[in-house]
MDTraj code that builds the backbone (N, CA, C; nanometers):
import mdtraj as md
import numpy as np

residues = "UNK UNK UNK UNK UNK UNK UNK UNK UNK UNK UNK UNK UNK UNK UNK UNK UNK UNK UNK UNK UNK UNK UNK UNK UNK UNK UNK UNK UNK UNK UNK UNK UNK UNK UNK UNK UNK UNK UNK UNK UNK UNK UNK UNK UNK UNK UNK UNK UNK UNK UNK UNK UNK UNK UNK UNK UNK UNK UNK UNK UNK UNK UNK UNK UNK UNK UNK UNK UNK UNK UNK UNK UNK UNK UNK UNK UNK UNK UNK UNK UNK UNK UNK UNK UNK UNK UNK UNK UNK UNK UNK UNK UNK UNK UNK UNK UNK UNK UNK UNK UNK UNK UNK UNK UNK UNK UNK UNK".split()
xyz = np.array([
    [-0.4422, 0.5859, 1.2120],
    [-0.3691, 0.5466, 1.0941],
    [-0.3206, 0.6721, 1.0253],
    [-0.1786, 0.7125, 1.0365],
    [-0.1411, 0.8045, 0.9483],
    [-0.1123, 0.8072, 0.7996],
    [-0.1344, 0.8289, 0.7254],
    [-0.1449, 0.8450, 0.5949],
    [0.0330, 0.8820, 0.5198],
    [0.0779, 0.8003, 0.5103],
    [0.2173, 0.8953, 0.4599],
    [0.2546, 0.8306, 0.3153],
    [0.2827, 0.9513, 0.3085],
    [0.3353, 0.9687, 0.1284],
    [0.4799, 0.9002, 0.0825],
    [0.4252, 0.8491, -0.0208],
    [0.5569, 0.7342, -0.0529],
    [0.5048, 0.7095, -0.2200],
    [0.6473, 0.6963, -0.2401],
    [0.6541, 0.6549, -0.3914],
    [0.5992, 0.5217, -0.4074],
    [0.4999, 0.5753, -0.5429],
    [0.3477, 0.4367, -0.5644],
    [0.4475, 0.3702, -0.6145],
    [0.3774, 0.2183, -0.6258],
    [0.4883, 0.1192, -0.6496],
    [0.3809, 0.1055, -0.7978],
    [0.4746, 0.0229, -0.8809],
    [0.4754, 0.0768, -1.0264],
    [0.3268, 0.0008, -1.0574],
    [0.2535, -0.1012, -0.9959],
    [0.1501, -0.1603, -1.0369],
    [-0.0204, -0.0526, -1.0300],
    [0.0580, 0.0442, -0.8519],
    [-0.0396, 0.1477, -0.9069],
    [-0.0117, 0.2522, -0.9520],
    [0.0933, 0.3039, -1.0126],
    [0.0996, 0.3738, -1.0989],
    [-0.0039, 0.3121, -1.2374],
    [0.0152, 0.2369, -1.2825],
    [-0.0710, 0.1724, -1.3897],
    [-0.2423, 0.1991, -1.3571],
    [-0.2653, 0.1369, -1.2042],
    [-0.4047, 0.1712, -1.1903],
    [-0.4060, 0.3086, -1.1663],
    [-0.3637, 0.4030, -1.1505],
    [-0.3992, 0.5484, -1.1157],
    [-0.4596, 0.6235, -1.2773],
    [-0.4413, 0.5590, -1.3406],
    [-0.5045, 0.5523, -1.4728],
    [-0.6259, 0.5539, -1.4981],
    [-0.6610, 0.4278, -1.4224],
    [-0.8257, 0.3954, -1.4726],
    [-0.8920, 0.3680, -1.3194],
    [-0.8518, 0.4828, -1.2409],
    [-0.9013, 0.4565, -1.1172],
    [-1.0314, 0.5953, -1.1515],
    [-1.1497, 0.5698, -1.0485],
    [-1.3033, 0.6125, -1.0575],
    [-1.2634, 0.6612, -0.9585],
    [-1.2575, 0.8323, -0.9286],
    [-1.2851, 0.9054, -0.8253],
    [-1.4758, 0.9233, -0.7763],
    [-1.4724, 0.9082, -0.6120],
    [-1.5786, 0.9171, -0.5827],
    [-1.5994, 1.0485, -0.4793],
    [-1.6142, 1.1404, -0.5677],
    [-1.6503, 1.2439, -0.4830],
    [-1.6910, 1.2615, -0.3520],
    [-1.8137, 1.1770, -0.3053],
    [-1.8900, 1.1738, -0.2173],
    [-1.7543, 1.1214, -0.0860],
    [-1.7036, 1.0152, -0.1446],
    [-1.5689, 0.9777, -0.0094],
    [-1.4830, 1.0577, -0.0443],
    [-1.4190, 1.1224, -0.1260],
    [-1.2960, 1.2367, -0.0973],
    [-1.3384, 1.3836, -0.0350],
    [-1.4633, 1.4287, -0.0353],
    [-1.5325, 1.5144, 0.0325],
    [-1.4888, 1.4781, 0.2174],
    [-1.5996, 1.3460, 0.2138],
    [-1.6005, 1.2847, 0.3225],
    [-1.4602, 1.2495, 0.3832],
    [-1.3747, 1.2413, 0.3273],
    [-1.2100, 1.2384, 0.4148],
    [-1.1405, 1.3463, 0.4249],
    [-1.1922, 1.4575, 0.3309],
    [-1.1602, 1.6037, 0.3357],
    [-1.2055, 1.6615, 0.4557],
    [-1.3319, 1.6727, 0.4761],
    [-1.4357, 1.6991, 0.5880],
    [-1.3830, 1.6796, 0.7154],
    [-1.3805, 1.5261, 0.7173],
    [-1.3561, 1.4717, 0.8841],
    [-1.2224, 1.5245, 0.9043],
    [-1.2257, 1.5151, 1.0514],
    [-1.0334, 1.4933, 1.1193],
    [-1.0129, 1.3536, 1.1568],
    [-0.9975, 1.3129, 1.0806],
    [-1.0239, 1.1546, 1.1306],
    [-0.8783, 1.1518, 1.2388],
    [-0.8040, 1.1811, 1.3091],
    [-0.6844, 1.2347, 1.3666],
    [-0.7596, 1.2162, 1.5298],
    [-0.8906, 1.2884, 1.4964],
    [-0.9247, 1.3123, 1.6305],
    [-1.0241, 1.1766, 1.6706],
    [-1.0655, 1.1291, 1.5411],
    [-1.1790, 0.9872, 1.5620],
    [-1.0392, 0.8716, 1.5996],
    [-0.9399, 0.8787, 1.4958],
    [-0.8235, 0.7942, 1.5583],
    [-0.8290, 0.7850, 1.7094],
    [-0.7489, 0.8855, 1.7650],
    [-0.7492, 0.9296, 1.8830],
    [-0.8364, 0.8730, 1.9937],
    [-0.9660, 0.9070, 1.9418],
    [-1.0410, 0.8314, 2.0560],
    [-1.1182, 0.6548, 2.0543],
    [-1.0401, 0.6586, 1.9020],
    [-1.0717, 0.4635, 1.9183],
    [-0.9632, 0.3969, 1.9899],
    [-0.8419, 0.4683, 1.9835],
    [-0.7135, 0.3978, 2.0280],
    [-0.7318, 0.4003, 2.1806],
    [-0.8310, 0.4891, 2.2777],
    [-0.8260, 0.4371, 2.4082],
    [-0.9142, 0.3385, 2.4414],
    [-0.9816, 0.2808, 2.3260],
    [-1.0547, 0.1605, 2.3581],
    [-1.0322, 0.0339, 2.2533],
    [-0.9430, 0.0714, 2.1949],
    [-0.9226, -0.0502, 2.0494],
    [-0.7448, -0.0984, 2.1130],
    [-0.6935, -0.1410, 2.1707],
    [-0.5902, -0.1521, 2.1799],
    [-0.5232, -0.2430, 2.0950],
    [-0.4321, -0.2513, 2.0008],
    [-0.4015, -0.3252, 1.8928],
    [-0.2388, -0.3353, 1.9175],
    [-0.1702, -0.4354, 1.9113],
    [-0.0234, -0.5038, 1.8994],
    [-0.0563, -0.5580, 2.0165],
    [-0.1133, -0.6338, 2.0893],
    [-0.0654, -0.6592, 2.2493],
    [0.0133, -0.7918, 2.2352],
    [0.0263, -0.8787, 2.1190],
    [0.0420, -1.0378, 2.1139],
    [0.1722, -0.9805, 1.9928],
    [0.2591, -1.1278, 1.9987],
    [0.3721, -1.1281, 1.9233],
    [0.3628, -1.1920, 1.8362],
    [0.2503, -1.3043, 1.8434],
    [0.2426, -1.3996, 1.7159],
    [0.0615, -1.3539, 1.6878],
    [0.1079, -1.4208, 1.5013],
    [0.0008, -1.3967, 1.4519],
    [0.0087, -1.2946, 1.3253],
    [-0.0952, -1.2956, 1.2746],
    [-0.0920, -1.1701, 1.2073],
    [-0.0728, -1.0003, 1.2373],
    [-0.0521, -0.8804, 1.2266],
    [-0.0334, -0.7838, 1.2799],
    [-0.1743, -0.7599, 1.2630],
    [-0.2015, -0.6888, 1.3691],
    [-0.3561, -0.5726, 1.4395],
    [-0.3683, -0.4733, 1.2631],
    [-0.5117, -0.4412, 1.2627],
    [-0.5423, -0.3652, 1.1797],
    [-0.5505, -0.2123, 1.2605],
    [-0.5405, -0.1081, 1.2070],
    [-0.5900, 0.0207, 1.2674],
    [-0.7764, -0.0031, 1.2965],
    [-0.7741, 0.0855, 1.3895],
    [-0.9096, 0.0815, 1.4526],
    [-0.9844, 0.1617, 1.3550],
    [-0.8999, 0.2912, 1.2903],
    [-0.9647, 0.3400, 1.2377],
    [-1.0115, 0.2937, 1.1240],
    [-0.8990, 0.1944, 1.0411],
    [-0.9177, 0.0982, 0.9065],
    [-1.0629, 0.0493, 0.8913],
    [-1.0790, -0.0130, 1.0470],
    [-1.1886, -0.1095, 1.0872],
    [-1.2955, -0.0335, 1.0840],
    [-1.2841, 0.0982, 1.1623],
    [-1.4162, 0.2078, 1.1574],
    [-1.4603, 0.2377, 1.0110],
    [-1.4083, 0.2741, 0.9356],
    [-1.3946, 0.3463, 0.8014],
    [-1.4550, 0.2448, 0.7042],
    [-1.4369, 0.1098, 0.7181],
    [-1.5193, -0.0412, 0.6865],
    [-1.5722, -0.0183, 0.7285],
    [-1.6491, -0.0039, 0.8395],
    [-1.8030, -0.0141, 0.9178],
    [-1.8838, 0.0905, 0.8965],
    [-1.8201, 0.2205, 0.8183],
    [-1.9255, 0.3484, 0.7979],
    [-1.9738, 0.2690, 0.6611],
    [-1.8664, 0.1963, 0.5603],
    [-1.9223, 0.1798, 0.4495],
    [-2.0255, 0.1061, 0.4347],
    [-1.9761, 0.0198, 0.5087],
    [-2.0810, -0.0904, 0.5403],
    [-2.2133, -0.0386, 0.5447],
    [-2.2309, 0.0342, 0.6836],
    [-2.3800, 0.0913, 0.6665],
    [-2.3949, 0.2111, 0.6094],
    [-2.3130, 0.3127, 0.5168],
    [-2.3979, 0.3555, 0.4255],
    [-2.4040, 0.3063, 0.3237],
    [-2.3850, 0.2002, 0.2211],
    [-2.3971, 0.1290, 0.1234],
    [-2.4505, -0.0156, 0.1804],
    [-2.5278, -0.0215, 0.3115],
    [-2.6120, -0.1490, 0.2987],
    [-2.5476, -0.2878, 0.2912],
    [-2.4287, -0.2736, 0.3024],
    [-2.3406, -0.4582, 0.3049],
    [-2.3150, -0.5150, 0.3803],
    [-2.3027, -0.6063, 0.3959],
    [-2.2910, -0.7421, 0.4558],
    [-2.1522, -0.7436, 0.5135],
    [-2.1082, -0.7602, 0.6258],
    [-1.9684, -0.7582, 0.6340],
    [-1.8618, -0.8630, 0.5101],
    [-1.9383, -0.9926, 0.4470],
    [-1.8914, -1.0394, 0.3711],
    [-1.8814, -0.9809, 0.2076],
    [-1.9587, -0.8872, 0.1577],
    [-1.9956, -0.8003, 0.0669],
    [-1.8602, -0.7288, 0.0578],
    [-1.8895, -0.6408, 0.2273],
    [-1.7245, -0.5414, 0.2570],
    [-1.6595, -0.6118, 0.1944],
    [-1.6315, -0.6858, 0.2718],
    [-1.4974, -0.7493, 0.2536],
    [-1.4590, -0.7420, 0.0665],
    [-1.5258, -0.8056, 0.0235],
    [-1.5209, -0.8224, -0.1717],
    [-1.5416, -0.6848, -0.2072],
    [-1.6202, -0.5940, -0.2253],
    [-1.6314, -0.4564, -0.2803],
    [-1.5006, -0.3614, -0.2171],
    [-1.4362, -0.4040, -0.1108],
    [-1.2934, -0.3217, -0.0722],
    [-1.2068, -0.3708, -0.1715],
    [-1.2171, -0.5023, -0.1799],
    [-1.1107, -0.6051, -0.2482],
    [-1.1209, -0.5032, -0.4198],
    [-1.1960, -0.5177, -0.4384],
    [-1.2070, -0.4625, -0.5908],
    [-1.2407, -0.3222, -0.6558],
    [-1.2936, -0.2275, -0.5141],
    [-1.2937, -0.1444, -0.5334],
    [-1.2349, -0.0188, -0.5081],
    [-1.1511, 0.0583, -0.6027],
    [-1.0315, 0.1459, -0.5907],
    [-1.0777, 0.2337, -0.5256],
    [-1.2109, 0.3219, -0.5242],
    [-1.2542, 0.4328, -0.4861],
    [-1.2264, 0.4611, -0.3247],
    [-1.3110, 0.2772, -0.2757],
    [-1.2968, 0.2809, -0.1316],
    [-1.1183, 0.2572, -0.1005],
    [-1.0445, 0.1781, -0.1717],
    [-0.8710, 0.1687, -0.1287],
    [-0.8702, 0.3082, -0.0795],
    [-0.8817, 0.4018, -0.1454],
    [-0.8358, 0.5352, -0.1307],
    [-0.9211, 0.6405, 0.0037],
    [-1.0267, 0.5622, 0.0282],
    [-1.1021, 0.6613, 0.0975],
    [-1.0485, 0.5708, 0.2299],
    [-1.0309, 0.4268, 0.2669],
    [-0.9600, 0.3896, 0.3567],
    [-0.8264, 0.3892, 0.4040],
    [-0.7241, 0.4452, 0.2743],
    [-0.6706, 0.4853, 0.2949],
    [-0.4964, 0.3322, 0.2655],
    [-0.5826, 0.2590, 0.2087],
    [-0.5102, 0.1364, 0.1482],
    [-0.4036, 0.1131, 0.0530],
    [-0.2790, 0.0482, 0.0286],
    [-0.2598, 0.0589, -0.1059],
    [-0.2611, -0.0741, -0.1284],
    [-0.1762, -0.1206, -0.2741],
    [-0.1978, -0.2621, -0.3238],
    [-0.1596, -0.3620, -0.2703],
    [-0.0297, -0.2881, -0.1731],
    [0.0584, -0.4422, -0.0717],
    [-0.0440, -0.4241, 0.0791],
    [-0.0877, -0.3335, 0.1050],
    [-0.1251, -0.3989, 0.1978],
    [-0.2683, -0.4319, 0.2237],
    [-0.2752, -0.5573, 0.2924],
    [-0.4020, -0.6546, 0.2983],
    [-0.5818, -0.5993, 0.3948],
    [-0.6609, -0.6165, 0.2874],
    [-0.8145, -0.5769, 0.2906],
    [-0.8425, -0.6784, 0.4392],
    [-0.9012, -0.6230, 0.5475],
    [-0.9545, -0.7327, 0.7063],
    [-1.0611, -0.8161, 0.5994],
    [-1.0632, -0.9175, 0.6717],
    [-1.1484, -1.0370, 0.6681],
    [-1.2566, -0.9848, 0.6952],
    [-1.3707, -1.0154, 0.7061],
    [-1.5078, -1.0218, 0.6838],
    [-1.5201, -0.9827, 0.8646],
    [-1.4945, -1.1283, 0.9117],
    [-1.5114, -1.2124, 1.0571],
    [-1.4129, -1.0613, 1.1461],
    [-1.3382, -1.0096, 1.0561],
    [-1.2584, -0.9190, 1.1893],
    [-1.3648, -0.8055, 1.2028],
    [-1.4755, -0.8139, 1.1030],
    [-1.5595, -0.6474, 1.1253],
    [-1.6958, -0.7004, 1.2370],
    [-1.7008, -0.8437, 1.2824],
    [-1.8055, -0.8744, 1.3513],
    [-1.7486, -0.7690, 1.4824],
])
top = md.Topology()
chain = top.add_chain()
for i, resn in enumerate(residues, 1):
    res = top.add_residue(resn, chain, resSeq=i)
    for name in ("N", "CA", "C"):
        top.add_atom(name, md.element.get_by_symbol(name[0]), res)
traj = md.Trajectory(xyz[None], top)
């Protein structure tokens, strides 16, 4: 998942306001190359193969949910709601407001 820079659309401009930086994950995305963890999920995560349906999530999206998961102890259904509402992780996954948090059932 490449990260590219684009003009915030005006709703988060508003939240960039009262958004809670979490050190501990901007360290942690500073740190990694996640470039190179990409890299080696994509020869085993293969994502677009079907035309209908919803579009494939990044593997890495999915990974980056599953570290949180087990270092904060949640439930894949938990994930799912604490991504939904929480800005710190949008940013450490790398999310913005249009596009949509995986389901619970896609992190089994």
């Amino acid at each position: 998942m490449k990260l590219i820079k684009k003009q915030m659309a005006f709703a988060e401009q508003l939240l960039s306001q009262r958004i809670t930086h979490n050190v501990t994950l901007e360290k942690t995305n500073a740190l990694i190359d996640w470039q190179v963890i990409e890299k080696e999920l994509n020869k085993y995560y293969k994502k677009g193969q079907y035309t209908s349906g919803r579009p494939a999530y990044s593997g890495l999206l999915l990974f980056k949910m599953l570290l949180l998961g087990i270092w904060n102890d949640l439930s894949d259904r938990d994930l799912e709601y604490i991504t939904r509402v929480r800005t710190d992780y949008w940013i450490f996954l790398g999310l913005s407001l249009e596009m949509p948090v995986p389901y619970h059932s896609v992190l089994i």
